[in-house]
C-alpha positions in Angstrom: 98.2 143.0 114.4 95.7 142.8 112.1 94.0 139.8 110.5 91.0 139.3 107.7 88.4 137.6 109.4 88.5 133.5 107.5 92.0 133.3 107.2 93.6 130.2 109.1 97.1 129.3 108.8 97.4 126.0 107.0 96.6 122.9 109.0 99.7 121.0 109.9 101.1 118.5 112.2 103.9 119.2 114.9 107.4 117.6 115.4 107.2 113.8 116.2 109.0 114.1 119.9 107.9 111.2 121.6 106.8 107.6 121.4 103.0 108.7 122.7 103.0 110.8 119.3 104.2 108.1 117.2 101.2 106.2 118.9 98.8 108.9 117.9 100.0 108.7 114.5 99.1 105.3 114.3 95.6 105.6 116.1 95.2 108.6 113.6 95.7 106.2 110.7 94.1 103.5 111.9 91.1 106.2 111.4 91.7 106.8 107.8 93.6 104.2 106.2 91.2 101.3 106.2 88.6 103.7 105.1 90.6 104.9 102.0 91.7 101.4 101.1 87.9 100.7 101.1 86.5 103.3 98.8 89.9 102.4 96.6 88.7 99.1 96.4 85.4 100.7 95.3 86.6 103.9 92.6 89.8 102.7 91.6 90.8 103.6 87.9 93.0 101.0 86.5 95.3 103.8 86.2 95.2 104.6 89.8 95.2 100.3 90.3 98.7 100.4 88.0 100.4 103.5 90.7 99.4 101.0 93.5 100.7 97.6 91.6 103.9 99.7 90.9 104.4 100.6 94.7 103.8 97.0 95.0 106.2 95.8 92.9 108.7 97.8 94.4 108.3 96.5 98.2 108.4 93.1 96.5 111.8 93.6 94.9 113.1 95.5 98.4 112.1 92.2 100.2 113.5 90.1 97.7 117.0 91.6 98.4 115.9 91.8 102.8 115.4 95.5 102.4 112.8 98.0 103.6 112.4 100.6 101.5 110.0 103.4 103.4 109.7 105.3 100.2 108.4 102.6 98.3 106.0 102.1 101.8 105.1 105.0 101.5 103.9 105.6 97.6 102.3 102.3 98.2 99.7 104.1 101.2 99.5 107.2 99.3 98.4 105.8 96.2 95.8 104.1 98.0 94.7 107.2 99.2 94.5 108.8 95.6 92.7 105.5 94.4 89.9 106.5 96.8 88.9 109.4 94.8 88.6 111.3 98.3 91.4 114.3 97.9 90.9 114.4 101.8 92.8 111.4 102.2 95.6 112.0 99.9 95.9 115.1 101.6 96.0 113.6 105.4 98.7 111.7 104.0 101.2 113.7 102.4 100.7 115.8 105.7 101.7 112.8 107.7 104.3 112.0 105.7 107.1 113.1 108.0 105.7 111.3 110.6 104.9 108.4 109.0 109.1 108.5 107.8 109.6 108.0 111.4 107.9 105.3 111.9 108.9 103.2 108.7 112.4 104.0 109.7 111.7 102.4 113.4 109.6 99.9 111.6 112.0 98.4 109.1 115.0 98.3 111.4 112.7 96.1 113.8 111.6 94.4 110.6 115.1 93.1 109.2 115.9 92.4 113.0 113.5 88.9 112.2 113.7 86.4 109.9 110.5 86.7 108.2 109.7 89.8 109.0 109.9 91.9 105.5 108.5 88.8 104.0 105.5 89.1 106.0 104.7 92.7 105.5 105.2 92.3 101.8 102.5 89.4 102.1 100.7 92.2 104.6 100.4 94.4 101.7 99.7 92.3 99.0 96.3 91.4 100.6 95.1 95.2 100.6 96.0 95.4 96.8 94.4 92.0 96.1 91.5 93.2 97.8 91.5 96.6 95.8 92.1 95.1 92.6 89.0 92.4 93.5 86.7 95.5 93.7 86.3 94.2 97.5 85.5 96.9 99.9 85.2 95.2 103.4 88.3 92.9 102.9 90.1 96.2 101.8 89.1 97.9 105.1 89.8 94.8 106.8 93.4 94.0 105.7 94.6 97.6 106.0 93.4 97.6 109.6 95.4 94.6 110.1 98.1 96.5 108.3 98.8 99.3 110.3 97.7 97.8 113.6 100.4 95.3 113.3 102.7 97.8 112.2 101.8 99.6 115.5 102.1 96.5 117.5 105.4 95.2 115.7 107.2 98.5 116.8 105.0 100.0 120.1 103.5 96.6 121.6 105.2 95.3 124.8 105.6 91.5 124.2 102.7 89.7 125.6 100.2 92.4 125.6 97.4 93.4 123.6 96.6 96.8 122.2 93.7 98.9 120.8 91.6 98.3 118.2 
């Protein structure tokens, strides 16, 4: 065969096949999601504010009737990621979207299994907007790190033990 030197195939991600790559999902955007929700917090448009307080919304009226809705999950991260003004992290999203599907699904089965558990994931992501509509970088970091960690733990965490970060 013959190839022009500098072509690559397009990065991608492979099949989800096991609960250690669901885990290196979550480590993956533990890297980049508190990051993006920071520099949101510092470039957001109120246009790209309105996209996340729509996502919002939407998450509030799923929990409101004890449903998870992962697309509405999902919009709400990936606007984030557009707020930041970073393509790079839109672009890490929407090519973890598949994966991150699999997780939400896991997520919000394990989530309507409790009695306050959509509630407090709605409340979970309504601290990372209130901290990117307050213009407040560190608490934006800080709350989507609590986000997905507790996401990860909710779902991956054996009761009892602790995990990493």
């Amino acid at each position: 065969f013959v190839r022009e030197q500098g072509v690559r195939e397009p990065l991608g991600f492979g099949q989800m096949e096991s609960l250690s790559d669901l885990q290196h999902c979550y480590d993956f955007r533990l890297t980049i999601e508190p990051q993006a929700a920071a520099m949101a917090a510092a470039r957001r448009t109120e246009e790209a504010l309105e996209k996340i307080r729509t996502a919002l919304s939407m998450l509030r009226d799923a929990t409101n009737r004890q449903a998870h809705r992962a697309d509405a999950d999902f919009m709400f991260h990936l606007s984030i990621a557009q707020a930041s003004a970073n393509p790079y992290f839109a672009t890490a999203m929407q090519a973890l979207e598949d994966h991150i599907a699999v997780g939400m699904r896991f997520h919000g089965l394990s989530l309507k299994s409790t009695r306050d558990g959509l509630q407090h994931v709605f409340v979970e992501h309504t601290a990372v907007y209130e901290a990117i509509r307050d213009r407040d970088a560190a608490r934006a970091n800080e709350m989507m790190r609590r986000h997905i960690a507790g996401s990860r733990d909710r779902l991956l965490a054996p009761t009892g033990s602790a995990s990493f970060p």
